[in-house]
Structures are given as structure tokens and as C-alpha cells.
N, C-alpha and C positions, 0 to 999 in steps of 0.2 A: 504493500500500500504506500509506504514510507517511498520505496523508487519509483512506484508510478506520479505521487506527486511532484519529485525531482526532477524527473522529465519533462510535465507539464509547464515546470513555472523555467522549467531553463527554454522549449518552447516560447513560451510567454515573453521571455528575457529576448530570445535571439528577432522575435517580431516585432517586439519595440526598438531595438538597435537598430532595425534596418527603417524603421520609419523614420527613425531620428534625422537620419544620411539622407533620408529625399528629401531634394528639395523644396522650399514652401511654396504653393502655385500660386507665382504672379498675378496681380489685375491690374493692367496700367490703364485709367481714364483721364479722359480729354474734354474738360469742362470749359465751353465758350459762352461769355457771359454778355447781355446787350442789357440795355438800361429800360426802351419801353415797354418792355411788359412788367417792370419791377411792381408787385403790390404797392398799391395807393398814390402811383404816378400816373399822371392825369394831363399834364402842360407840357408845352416843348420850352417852355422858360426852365422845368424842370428840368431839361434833359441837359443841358450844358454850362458850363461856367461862365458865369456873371448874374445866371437865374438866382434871385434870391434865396430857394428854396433847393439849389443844388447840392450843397454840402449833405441835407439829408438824405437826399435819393442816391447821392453815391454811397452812404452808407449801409441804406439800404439793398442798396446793388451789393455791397459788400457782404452784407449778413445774409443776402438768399444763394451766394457764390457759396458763402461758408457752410449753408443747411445742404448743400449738394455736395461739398467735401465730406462732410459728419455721416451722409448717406451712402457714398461711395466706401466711406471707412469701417461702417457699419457691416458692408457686403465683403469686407475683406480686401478692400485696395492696399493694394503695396505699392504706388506712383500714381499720384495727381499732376495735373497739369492745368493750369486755369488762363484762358484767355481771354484778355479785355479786348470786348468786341465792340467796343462803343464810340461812336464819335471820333476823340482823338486818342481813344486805347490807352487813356491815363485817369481813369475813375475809377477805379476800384483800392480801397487805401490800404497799401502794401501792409503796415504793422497791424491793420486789423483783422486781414485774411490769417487764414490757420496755417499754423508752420509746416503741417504738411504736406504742404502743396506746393507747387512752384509757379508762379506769373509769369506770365508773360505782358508786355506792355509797348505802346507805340506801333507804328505798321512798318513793314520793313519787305516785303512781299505779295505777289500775285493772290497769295493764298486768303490772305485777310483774314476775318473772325476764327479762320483756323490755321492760321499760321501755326507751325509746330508738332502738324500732324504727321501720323507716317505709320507705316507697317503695323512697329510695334503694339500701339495701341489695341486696348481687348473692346472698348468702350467710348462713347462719345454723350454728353452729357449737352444741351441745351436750357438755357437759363433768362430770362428775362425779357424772353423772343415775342414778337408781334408779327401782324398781316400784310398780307404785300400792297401795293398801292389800290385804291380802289373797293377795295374792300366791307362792307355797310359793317355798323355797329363793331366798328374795332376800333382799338385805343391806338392812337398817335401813325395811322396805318402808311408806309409807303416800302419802298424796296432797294433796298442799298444805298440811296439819299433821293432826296425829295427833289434832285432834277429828271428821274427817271418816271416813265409814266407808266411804264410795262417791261418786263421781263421773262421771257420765253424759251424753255428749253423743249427742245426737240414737241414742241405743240405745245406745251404743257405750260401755264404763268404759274413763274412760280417766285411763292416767298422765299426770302434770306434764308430760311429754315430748310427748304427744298435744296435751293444752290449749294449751300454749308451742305447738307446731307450726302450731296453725289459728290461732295470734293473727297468727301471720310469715305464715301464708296468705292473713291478712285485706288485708295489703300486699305482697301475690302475693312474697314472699318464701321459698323452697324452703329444709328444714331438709337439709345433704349429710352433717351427722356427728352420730355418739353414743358418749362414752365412760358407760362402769358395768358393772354386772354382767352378767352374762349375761340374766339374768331381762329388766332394760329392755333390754338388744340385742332379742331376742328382740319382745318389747310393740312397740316403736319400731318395728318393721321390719312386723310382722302389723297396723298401724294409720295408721302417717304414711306406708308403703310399703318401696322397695326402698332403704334410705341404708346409706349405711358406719356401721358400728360395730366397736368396739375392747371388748372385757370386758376389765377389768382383775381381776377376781375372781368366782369361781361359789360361790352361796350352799349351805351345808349348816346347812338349819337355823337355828339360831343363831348358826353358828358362817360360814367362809366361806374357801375355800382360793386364794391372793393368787398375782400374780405381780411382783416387787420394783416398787419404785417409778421406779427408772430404766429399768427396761424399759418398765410404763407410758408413761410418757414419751415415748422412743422412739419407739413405737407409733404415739403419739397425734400423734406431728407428722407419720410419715408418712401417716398414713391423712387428717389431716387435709389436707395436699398433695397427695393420690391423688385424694380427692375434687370439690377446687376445680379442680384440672386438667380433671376430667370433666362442670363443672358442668352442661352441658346435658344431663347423662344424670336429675337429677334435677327434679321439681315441687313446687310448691305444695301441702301440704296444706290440701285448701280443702272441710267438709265444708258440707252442700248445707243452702240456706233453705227454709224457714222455721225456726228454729234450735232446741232443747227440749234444757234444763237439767236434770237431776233432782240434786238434791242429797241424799246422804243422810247425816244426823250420827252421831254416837256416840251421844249424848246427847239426847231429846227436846225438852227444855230449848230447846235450841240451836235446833231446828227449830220449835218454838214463836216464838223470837224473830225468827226470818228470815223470819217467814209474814207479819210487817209489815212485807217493804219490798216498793214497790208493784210491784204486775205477778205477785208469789210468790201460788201455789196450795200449800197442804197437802194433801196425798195419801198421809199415814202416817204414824203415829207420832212417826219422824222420818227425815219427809221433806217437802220441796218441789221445786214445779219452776217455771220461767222459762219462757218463750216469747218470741222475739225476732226481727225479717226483717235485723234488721243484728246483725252480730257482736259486735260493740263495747259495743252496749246489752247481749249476756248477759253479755260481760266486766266492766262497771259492775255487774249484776245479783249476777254471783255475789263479786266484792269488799262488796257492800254486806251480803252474806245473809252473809257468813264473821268477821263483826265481833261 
């Protein structure tokens, strides 16, 4: 009896040694952060410096970056990455975000709201996102700035949320979350597929009726840990080659000037369009047409 137990726990002994030696499985995510969808932001005086009321929505911007860190950490991440997608990509307040994560800040790339993305990545995290231009009862609604009027991938208009989406597809990286209104819950879900979203506010109008900001939050770390928990339930928005851009601006002007960089077709007033078999080339394409 005495040696059959000996065996067991030397057993016992030699299967915990060998777990010890495996390595711990990685989860590297990729959180890009934008400011209009933040709970209880309402004005585009909010959304940038000199608004009087900016100091707080950056903070806020800050604290719902941080409820999707706490959520990713929850799931077991071992590498955050957090991108300020906003504006001038210097709102979010470095010593108040959580140390475990790393910033990114300013633009320096075609890549934009994702600059920093790539292979490794298990995860892609959405935060603070809104609707594309046009769009009825959504909060602060347009599409990569407020001289575009439309944005068009292979048929399809689509919001910041859609474009970011297929740039993480380009490096088979799956988008699993989206915080914002309703309006981009909605878009996000009818276009990059079936992902978790959190609305932290439904647009009426002009106006837009909120749910506090620590609930927000709340929210946002669980659904963001609900998500990563279930990551194999989601894919890649990856949409199909040969690739076709249509750009259209506010301003004719605009699409006058974007008709010279190489490879743009005019096709209206204002408009252009891109054609491209790698991704990457429309993503250089429509950075250089938006200058």
C-alpha cells in the first residue's frame, strides 16, 4: 500500500515538474483608443484642446483605456498595447494609464489609430469609437475627419471601426471589442461581424442620452474579459482582393488634389478611387489622398 502510494505522488511530483517548464501562454492585445464615443461626451468643444471641458474627457478617455486594460488583465494578458487614436494622438494622460501597458502617442504612419500592429498580436480591442459620417442619431458622427463625406471599401461605407478592422485583418489579427454608441455597436457588428460591444450612450439627434461614466467602465472591463476569454469565437476581418477605395470629400477642392497621387482615378466631382491586390498599398493610398 505504502509503494503504491510512493509511486502515485512521485507521479504527481514528475507532472507538476513538467508543467512548471511550459511555458505560460501569451495574450498580446492591441487597444486603440478614440475620444467620441467616450461616456458622457456630447460636444466637439469636448473633443480637443482649448475646449473648456477637455481636460475631463481626456481623463475620461483615460479611465475607459484603463477599464479595457483591467479586462484584458483579467483574461490573462501578458502584453498591452494602447493606442491614442484621437485627434492629435496626445490625450490620453500617460501617468494615469496603468503600468501595464505600453502607449503609444502622436502619428508617425500610414497605419494610424493602429499604428503598432502586427502578426504578433492575439487581440484587438476598440474603445471610445463612433459612426461614420452620415449616420442618424449618433454622437459627434463623421469618418476619419470631418473633410470626408464618405468612405468606401470594396462597396461597402464604412466607419473608422470597419477600416481599423481590415488593417488588424491585414495581420490576421481578429477585432473581439467595441465601446461607443449605439449607432457604431450596431455598424461594427453589421460589417467586421459578430464582436462584443458595450454602448455607453444612444444618440438623439444632437443631443444623446448617457449612462454614468463608472458604469461605463464597469462595462467595459467586463465585456472586454468576456471577450478575450472567448477569443476563438471571433475572426479576422479580412475583406477580399483585389481591393477599390472610393473616397469621397466634402469639398471638390480636396478631390481635385488627391486625383494626383499616383494610382487615384477621379470619378466625380469629389471623388476618387484606389485600386490595390495588397492592402497596405490602399492604406498608403488613402493616407497620401487625405493630406
Amino acid at each position: 500500500m505504502k509503494k503504491a502510494l510512493t509511486i502515485a505522488a512521485v507521479i504527481l511530483l514528475i507532472a507538476a515538474l513538467a508543467a512548471a517548464q511550459q511555458p505560460a501562454k501569451k495574450l498580446k492585445v492591441f487597444i486603440s483608443v478614440d475620444m467620441e464615443g467616450i461616456s458622457g461626451l456630447i460636444n466637439w468643444d469636448e473633443t480637443s484642446q482649448g475646449g473648456p471641458d477637455y481636460p475631463l474627457f481626456r481623463r475620461l478617455m483615460t479611465e475607459e483605456a484603463n477599464a479595457a486594460i483591467a479586462g484584458a488583465l483579467d483574461a490573462g494578458a501578458t502584453e498591452i498595447v494602447v493606442r491614442d487614436g484621437h485627434d492629435s494622438a496626445r490625450n490620453i494622460l500617460p501617468d494615469l494609464l496603468r503600468p501595464e501597458a505600453r502607449l503609444i502617442r502622436e502619428w508617425n504612419s500610414p497605419l494610424s489609430m493602429m499604428e503598432g500592429i502586427d502578426k504578433t498580436f492575439d487581440a484587438v480591442v476598440f474603445i471610445g469609437f463612433h459612426a461614420r459620417a452620415g449616420t442618424p442619431n449618433a454622437v459627434l458622427k463623421h469618418t476619419m475627419s470631418l473633410s470626408l463625406f464618405d468612405v468606401i471599401l470594396n462597396g461597402v461605407r464604412v466607419p473608422e471601426a470597419a477600416w481599423n478592422a481590415a488593417i488588424a485583418g491585414y495581420f490576421d489579427v481578429p477585432v473581439v471589442f467595441l465601446s461607443g454608441d449605439t449607432a457604431i455597436c450596431q455598424q461594427a457588428r453589421e460589417i467586421i461581424g459578430d464582436i462584443a460591444t458595450v454602448a455607453v450612450k444612444d444618440g438623439m439627434g444632437a443631443a444623446a442620452s448617457m449612462i454614468h461614466p463608472s458604469k461605463a467602465q464597469e462595462m467595459i472591463q467586463k465585456g472586454v474579459a468576456a471577450a478575450l476569454r472567448n477569443l476563438k469565437a471571433y475572426k479576422p476581418y479580412k475583406p477580399a482582393a483585389p481591393y477599390t477605395l472610393e473616397i469621397v470629400f466634402v469639398d471638390e477642392n480636396q478631390a481635385r488634389r488627391a486625383a494626383y497621387v499616383p494610382g487615384a482615378v477621379r470619378t466625380g466631382e469629389r471623388s476618387v478611387v484606389f485600386t490595390a491586390s495588397d492592402f497596405l498599398d490602399l492604406v498608403t493610398d488613402f493616407s497620401l489622398a487625405r493630406r
